[in-house]
VOKE-189512 format. One record per atom (N, C-alpha, C): x, z, y. Coordinates in steps of 0.1 Angstrom, whole numbers, plus 2048, in hexadecimal, padded with zeros to 3 digits. Each point is the difference from the previous one (the first is absolute). Layout:
% residues N
XZY
...
***
This chain:
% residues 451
8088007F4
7F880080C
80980080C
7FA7F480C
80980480A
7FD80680C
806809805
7F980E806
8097FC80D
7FB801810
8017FC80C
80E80B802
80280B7FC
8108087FE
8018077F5
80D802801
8068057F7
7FA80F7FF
80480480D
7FB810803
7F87FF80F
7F68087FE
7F8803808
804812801
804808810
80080B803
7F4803807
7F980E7FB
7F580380D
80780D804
8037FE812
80B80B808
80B7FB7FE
80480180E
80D7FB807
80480E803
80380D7FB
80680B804
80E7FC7F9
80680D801
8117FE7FA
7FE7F97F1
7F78067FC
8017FD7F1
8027F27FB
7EF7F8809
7FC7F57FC
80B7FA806
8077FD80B
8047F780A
80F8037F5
80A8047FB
8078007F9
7FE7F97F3
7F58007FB
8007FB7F2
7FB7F4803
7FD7FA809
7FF7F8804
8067F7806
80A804808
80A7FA802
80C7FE7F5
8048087F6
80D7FF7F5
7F57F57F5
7F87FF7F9
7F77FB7FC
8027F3806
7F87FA80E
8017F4804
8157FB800
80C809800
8087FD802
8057FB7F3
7F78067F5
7FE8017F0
7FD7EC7FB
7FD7FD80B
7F67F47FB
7F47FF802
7F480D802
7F97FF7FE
7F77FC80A
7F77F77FD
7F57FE80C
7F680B802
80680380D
7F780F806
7F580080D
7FA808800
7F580780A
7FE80B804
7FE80680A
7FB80C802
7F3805809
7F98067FA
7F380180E
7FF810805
7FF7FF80F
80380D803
7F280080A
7F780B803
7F480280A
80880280F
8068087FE
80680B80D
80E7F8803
80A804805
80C7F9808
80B8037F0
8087F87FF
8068027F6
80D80A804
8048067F4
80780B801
7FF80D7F8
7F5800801
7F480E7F6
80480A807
7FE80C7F9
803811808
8077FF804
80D8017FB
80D805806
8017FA80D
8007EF800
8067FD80D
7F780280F
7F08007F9
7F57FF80B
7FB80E806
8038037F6
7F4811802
80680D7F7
8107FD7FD
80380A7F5
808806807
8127FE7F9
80A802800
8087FB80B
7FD7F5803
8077FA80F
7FB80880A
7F67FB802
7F9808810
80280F802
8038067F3
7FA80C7FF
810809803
80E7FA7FA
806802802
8097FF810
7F97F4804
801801810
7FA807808
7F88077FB
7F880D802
803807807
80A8017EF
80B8107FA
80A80080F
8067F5800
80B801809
7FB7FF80E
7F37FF802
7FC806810
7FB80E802
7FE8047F8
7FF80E7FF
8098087FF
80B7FE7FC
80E807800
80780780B
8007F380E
8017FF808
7FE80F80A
7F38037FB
802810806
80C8097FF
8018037F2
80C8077FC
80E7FD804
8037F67FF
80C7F9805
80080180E
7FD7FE806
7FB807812
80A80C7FE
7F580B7FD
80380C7FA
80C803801
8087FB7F5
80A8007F9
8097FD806
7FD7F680B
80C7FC807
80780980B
7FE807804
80380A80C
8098087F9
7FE8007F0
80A808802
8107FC7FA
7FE7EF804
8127FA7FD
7FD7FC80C
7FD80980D
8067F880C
7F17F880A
7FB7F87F8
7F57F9806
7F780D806
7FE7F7811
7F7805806
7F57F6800
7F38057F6
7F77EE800
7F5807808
7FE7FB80B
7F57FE80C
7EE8067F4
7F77FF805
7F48067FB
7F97F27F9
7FC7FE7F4
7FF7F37FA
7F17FE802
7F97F37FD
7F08027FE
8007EF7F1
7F88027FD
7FA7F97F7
7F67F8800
8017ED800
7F27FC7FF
7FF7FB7F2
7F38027FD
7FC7FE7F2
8017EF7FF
7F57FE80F
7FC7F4801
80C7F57FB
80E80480B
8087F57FA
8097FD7F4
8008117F7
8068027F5
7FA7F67F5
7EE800802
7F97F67F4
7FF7F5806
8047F980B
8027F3807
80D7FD7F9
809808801
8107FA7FC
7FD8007ED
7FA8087FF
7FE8017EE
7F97F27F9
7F47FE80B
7FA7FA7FF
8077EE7FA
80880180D
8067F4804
80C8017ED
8098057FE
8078037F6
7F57FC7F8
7F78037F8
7F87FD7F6
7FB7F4803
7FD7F780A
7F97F77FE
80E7F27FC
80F807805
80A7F57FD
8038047F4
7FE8097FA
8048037F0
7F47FA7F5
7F47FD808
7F67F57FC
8027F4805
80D7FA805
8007F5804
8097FC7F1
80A80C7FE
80B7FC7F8
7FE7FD7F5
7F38097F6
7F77FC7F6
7F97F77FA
7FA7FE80F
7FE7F07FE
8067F0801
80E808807
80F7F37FA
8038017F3
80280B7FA
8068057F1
7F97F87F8
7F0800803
7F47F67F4
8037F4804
8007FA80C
8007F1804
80C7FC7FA
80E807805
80D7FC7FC
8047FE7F0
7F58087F9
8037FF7F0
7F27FD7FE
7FB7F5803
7F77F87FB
7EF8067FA
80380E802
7F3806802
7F27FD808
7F77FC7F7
7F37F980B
7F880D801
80080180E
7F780C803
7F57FC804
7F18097FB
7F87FD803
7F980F804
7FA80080F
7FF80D80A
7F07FF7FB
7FF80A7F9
7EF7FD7FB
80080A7F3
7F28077FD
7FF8087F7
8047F67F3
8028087F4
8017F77F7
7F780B7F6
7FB7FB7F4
7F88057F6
8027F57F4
8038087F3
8007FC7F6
7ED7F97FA
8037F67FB
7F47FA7FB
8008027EF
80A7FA7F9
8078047F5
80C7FF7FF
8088017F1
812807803
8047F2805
7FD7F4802
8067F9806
7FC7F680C
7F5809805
7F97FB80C
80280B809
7FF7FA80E
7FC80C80A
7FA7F880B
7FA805809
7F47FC809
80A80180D
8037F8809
80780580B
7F87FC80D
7F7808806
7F97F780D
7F77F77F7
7FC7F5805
7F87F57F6
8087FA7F6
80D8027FD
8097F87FA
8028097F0
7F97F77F2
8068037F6
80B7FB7FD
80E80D7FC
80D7F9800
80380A7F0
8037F47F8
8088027EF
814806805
7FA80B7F2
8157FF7FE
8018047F4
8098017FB
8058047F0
80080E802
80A80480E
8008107FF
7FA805808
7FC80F803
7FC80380A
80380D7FF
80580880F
807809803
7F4809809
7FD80A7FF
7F880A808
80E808809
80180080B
80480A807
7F9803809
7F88077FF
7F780380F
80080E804
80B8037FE
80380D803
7F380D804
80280A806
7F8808801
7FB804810
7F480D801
7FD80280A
7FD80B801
7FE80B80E
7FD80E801
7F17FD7FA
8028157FC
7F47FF7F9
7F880B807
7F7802807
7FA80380C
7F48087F6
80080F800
7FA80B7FB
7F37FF806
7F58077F5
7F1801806
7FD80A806
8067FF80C
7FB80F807
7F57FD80D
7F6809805
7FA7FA808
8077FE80E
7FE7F8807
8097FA80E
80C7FA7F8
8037FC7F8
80B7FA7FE
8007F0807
7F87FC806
7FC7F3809
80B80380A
80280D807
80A80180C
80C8017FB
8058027F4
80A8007FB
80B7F47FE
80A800802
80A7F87FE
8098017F4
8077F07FB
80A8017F5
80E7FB807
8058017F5
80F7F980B
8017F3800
7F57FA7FE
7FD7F3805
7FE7FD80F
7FA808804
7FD80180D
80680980A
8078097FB
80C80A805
8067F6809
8037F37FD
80D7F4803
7F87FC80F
7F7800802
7F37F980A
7FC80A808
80180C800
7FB808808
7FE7FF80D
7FC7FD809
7FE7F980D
80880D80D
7FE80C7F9
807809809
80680E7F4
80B804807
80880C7F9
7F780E7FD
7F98017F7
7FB80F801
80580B7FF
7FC80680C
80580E805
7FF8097F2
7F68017FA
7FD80C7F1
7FD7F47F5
80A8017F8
7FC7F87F1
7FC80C7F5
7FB8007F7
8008037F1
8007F27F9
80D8067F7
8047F67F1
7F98097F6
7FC7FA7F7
7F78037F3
8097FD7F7
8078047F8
8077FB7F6
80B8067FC
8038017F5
80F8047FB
80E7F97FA
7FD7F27FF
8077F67FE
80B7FF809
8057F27FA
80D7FD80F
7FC7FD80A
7F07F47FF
8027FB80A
7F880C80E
7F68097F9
7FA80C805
80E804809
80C8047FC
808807801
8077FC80B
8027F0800
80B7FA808
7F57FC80E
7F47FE7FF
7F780180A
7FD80D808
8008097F9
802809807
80D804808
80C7FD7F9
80A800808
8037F5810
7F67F87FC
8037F780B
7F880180B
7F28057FE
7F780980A
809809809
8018097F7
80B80B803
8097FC809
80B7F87FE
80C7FC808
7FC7FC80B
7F37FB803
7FC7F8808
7FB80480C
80180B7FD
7F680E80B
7F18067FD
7FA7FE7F2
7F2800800
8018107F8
7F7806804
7FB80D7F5
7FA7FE7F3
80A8007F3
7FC7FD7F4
7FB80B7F6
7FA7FD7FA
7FB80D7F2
7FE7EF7F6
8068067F6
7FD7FE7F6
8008037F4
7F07FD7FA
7F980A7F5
8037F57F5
80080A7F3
8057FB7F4
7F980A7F5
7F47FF7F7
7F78047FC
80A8047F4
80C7FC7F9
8078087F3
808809804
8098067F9
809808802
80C802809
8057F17FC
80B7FD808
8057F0808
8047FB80D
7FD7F37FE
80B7FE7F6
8047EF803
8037F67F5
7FF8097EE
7F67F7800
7FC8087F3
8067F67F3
8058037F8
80D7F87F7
80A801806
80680280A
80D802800
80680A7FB
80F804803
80480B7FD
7FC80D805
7FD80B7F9
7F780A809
80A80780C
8118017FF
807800806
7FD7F980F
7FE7F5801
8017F380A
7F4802805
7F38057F9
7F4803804
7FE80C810
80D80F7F7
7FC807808
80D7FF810
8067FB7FB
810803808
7F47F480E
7FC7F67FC
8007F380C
7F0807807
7F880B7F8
7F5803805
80480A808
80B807800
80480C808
80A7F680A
8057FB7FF
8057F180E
7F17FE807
7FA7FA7FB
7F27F980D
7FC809802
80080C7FD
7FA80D80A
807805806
80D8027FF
80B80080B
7FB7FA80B
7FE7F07FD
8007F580B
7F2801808
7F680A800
7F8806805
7F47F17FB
7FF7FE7ED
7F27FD7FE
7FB80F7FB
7F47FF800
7F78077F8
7FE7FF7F3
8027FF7F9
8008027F0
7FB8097F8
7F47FA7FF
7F38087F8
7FE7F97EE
7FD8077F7
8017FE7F1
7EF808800
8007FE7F2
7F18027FB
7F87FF80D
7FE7F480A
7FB7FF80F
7FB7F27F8
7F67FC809
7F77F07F9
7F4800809
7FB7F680A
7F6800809
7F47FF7F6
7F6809805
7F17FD7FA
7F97F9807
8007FB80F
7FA7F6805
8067FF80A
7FD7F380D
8037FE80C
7F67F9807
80480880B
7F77F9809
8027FE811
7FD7F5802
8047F980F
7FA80A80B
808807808
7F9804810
8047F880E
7FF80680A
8027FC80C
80C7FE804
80C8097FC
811804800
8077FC7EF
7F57F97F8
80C7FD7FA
7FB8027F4
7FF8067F4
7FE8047F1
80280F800
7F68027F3
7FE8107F8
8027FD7F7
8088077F7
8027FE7F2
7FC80E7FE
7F88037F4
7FE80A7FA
8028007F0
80A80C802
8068007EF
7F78067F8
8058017F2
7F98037F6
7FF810801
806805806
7FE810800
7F780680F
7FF7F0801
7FA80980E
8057FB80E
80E803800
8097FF80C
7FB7EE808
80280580E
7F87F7807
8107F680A
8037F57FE
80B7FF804
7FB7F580D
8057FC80D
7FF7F0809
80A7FE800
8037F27FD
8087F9801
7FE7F280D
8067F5800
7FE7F8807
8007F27F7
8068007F0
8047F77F8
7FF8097F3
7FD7F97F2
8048067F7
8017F57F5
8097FF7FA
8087F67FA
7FC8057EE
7FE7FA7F5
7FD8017F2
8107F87FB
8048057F8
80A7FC7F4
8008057F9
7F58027F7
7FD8097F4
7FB7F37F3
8097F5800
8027FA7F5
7FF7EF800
8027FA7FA
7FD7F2800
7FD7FB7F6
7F77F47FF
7FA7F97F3
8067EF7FE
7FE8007F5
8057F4805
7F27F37FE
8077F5805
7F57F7809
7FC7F87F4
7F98017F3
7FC7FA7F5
7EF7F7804
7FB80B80A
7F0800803
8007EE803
7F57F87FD
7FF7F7803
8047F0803
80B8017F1
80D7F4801
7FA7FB7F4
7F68077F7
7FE7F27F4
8038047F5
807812800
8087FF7F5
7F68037EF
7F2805805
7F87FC7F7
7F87FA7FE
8057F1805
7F97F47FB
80C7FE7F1
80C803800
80A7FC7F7
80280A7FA
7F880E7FE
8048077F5
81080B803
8077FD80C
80D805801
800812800
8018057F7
7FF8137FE
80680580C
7F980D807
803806807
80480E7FC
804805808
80080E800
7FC80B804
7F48107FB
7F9807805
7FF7FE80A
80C7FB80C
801805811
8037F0801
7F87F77F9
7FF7EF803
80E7FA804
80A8097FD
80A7F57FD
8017F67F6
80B7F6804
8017F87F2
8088087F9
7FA7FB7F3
80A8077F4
8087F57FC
80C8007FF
80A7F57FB
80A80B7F6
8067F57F8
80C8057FB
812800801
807807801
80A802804
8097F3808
7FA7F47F9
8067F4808
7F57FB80B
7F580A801
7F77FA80D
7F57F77FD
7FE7FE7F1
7F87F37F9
7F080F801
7F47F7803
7F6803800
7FB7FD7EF
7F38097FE
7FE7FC7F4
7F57EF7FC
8017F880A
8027F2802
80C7FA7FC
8077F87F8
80B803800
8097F280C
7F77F7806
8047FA80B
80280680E
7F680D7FF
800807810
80D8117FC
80480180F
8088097FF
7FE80380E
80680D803
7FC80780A
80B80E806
80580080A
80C806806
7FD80780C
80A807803
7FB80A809
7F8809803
7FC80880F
7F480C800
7F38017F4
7FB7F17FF
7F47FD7F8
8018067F7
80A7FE7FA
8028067F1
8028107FF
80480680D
80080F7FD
80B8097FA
80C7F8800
80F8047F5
80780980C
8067F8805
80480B809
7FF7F580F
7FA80880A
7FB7F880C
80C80080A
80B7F67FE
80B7FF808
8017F5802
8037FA80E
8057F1803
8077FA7F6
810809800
8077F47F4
7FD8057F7
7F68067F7
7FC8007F4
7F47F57FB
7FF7FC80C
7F47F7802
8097F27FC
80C7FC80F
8097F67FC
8087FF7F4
80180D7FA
8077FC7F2
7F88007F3
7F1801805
7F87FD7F3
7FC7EE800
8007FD80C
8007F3808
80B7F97F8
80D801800
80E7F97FD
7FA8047EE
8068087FD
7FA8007EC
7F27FA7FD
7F57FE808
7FB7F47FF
8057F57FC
8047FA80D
8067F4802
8097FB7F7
8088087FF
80B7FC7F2
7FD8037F4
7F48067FE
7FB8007F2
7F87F17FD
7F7800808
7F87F5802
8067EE803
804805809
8087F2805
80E7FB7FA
80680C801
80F8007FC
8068027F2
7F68027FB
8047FE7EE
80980F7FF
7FE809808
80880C7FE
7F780A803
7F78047F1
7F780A7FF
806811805
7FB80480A
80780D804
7F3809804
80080C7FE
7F6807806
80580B80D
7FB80380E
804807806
8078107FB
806801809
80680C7F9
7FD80C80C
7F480D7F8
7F980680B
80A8127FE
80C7FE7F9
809810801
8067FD807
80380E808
80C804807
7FD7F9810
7F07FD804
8007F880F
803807806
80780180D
80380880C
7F17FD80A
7FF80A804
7F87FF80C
802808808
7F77FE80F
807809809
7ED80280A
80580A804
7F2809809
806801811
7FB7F5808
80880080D
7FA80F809
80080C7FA
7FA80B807
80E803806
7FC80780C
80B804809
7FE8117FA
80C8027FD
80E7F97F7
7F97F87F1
80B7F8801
7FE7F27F5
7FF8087F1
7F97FB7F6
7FF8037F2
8097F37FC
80B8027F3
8037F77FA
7FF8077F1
7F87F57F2
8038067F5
8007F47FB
8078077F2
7FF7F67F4
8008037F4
7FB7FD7F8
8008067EF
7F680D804
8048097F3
7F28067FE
801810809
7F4807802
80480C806
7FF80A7F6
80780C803
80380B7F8
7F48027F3
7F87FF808
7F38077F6
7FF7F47F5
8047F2807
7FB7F77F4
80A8017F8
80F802804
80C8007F3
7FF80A7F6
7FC80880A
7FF80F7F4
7F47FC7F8
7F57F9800
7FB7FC7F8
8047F87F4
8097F2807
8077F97F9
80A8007F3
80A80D808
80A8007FD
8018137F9
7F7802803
8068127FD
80880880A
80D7FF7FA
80980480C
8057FB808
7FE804810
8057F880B
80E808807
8057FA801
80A807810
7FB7FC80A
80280A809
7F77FE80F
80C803806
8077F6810
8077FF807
7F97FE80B
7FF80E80F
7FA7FD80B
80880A80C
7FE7F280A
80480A80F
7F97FE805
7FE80780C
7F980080E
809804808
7FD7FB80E
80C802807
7FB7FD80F
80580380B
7FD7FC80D
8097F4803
8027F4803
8037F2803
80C80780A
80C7F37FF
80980580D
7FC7FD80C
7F87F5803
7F87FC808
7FE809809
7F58087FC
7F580D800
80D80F806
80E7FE802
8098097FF
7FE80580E
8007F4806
80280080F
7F1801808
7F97F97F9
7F07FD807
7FD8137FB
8028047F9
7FA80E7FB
7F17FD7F8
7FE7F6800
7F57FC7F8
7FD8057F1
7F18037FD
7FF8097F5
8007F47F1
8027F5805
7FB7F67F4
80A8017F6
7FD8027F1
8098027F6
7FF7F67F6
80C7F67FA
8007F97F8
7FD8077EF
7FF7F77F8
7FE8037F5
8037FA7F1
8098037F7
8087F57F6
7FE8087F5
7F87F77F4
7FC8087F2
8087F57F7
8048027FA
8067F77F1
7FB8047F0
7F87FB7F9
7FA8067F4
8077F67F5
80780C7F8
8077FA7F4
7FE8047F1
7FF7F37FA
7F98087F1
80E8077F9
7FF80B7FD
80A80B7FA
8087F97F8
7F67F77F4
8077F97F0
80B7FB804
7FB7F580A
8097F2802
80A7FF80E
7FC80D80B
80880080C
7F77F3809
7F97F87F8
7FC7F780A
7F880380C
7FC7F780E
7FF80780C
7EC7F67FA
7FA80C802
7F07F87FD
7F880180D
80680880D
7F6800808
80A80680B
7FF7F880B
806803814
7F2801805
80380780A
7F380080C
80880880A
8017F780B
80780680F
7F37FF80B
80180B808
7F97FF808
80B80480C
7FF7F380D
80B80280B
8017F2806
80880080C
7FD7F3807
8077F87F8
7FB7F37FF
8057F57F5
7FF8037F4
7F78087F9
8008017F0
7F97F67FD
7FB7F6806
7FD7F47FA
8077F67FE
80D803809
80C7F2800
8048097F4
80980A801
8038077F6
7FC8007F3
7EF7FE7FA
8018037F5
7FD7F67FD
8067F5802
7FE7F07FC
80D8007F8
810807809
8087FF7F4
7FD8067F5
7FD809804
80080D7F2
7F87FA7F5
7F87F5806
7F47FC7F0
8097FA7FA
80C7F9805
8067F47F6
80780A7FB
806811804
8068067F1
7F58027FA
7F4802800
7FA8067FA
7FB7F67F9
8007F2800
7FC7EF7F7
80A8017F9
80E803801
80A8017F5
80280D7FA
7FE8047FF
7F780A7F4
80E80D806
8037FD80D
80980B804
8028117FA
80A8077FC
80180C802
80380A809
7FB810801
803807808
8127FE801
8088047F9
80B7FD7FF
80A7F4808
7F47F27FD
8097F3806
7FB802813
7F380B802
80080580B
807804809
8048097F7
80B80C807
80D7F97FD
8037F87F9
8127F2805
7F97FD80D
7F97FD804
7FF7F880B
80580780C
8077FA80A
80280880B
7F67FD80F
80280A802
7F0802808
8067F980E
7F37F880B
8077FE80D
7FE80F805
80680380A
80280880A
8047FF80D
7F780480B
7F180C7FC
7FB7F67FD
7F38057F8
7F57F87FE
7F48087F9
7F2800802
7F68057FA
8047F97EC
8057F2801
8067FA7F4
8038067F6
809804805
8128087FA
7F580D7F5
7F8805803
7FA80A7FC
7FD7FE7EE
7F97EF805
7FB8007F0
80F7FD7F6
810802801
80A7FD7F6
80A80D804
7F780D805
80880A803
7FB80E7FE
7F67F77F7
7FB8127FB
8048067F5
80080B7FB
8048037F7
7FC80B7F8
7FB803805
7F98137FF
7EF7FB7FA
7FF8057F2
7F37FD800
7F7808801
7F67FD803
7F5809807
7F88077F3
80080D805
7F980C7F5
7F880880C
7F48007FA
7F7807808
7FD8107FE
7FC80280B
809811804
7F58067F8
***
């Protein structure tokens, strides 16, 4: 049968627009159909914008900070307006670039919903278009709780658009992105609380990393409330009421939800073809990303594995070279680094204490905390933090987590010892830079026994 492409992609996010491009470079005759601007989360509404955020919010501190190497810096003020004008401007050229990357590698885009008809049809606008394969990336979206007033409520979708800086936020959530929103409120000048309805935020991380970075943003004057969860809201004259579940009556001017995301399966066709989901409507695929269709496959957020840009782009590439390239490979989801842009930065990788000692039985636990040299002169209370978890048997290093400025550049090296199956030992050969918050993780030595 001859089918109009080889591969048909639905979503042009990291995932799709990668497998799509190594694929079309594969030989293959490709497509992609995207509704919204191509790019997906990260570059539109995620990780880009969000991070340029991070680094205008800083800017307080650093002020701060500076008076005491000398700088006399004059009284600063902040406009929001031109911060999301300049953001603005950056995302719409990083949507220009995206759509050179598809043109330049022979990618036909088509800006239009797309919907499966069956596994080798899809509906695009009026246009039925055939392919042999077809790829779901359609990544995911906030998932917006049933509380009553939640109409006034905002996700961080719309955080990015805000038309003016709100003086009083509440963040809802205990995640990163809960976390790093709040820190950017915060830096920004606004009065923040944010409530987090479990016990502690980031919930799966290390419980270490949990409490050290919760006792940081309350330093940095957020509010940080646990077993807290709004029971309704509602619009007045000055702004919003939020009233919690216990009662407590809070106004705000803004209140922001990141208490989870789904991914975007609703309404693409996928059961007209039978393609299995998962209780929380993910796709279910198998380790190489093959749907249980065995022509459709599916990468990135959608799927629910682990929701990370380049985990997205490297399920995208083992695609492509499985499929196109005659070199069957499945992503490889151990040992990812990731990082939490909360002021101060989370960096981790591999597993946290509680999960090794599950794993493994016996752990060695290697940890500092420490006040930054930085921080020597400014007199500043901010303390870094460096854990190392090692399974006893083998010396091997199974789990880093730093929290401190740059533990996100930082724990990018650290994952490649920890992808070569590094030991505590080939750790400590290593010679540390100095000074450095760095130096910390190949200079410990003393293992931690609890008092």
């Amino acid at each position: 049968m001859e089918f109009d492409y080889d591969l048909f992609v639905i979503g042009a996010g990291s995932g799709g627009v990668r497998a799509s491009r190594i694929s079309s470079s594969l030989g293959a005759k490709v497509a992609i159909a995207e509704e919204y601007r191509v790019g997906g989360t990260c570059v539109i509404r995620g990780c880009v914008p969000k991070k340029l955020l991070v680094y205008a919010s800083h800017y307080s501190e650093d002020f701060e900070d500076a008076e005491a190497y000398g700088w006399t810096v004059p009284k600063a003020s902040h406009s929001w307006t031109k911060l999301i004008e300049n953001k603005d401007r950056e995302i719409d050229r990083l949507n220009g670039i995206y759509h050179n990357i598809l043109a330049n590698n022979n990618v036909e885009l088509y800006q239009d919903r797309a919907t499966l008809i069956d596994r080798n049809t899809v509906q695009v606008g009026d246009k039925k278009i055939t392919a042999k394969y077809i790829l779901i990336a359609t990544g995911g979206t906030p998932v917006m709780p049933d509380v009553p007033g939640i109409e006034h409520a905002i996700s961080s979708n719309e955080a990015f658009h805000l038309k003016e800086m709100p003086k009083r936020v509440i963040v809802v959530g205990g995640g990163y992105i809960a976390v790093e929103f709040a820190g950017i409120f915060n830096g920004l000048g606004a009065d923040v609380i944010q409530l987090y309805r479990g016990e502690q935020i980031l919930r799966g991380f290390d419980h270490d990393v949990q409490n050290v970075l919760a006792g940081e943003i309350q330093k940095k004057g957020i509010d940080l409330r646990t077993h807290a969860n709004p029971a309704s809201i509602e619009k007045t004259a000055s702004g919003l009421t939020v009233t919690l579940e216990n009662g407590e009556v809070l106004e705000t001017d803004a209140i922001m939800y990141a208490t989870g995301r789904k991914p975007n399966t609703d309404g693409i066709g996928l059961e007209n073809v039978g393609v299995e989901l998962k209780a929380n409507g993910a796709v279910k695929v198998t380790p190489g990303s093959q749907t249980n269709i065995d022509n459709i496959y599916s990468v990135g957020d959608v799927t629910d594995r682990i929701a990370l840009t380049p985990v997205a782009i490297h399920e995208g590439m083992a695609f492509a070279e499985t499929v196109f390239g005659g070199r069957p490979s499945a992503a490889d989801h151990d040992n990812v680094p990731s990082a939490v842009f909360s002021q101060p930065q989370v960096g981790s990788v591999g597993l946290s204490e509680a999960d090794a000692r599950a794993k493994y039985g016996e752990v060695d636990i290697y940890k500092s905390q420490f006040r930054p040299m930085k921080h020597t002169l400014t007199g500043g209370s901010e303390q870094a933090f460096v854990k190392l978890i090692v399974d006893a048997k083998t010396d091997v290093v199974v789990g880093a987590h730093i929290i401190g400025s740059d533990a996100a550049e930082i724990i990018q090296a650290v994952g490649i010892a920890l992808k070569c199956g590094a030991t505590k030992a080939q750790f400590d050969q290593t010679v540390g830079v100095h000074p450095s918050l760095a130096e910390e993780i190949v200079t410990m030595r003393e293992k931690f026994t609890p008092a």
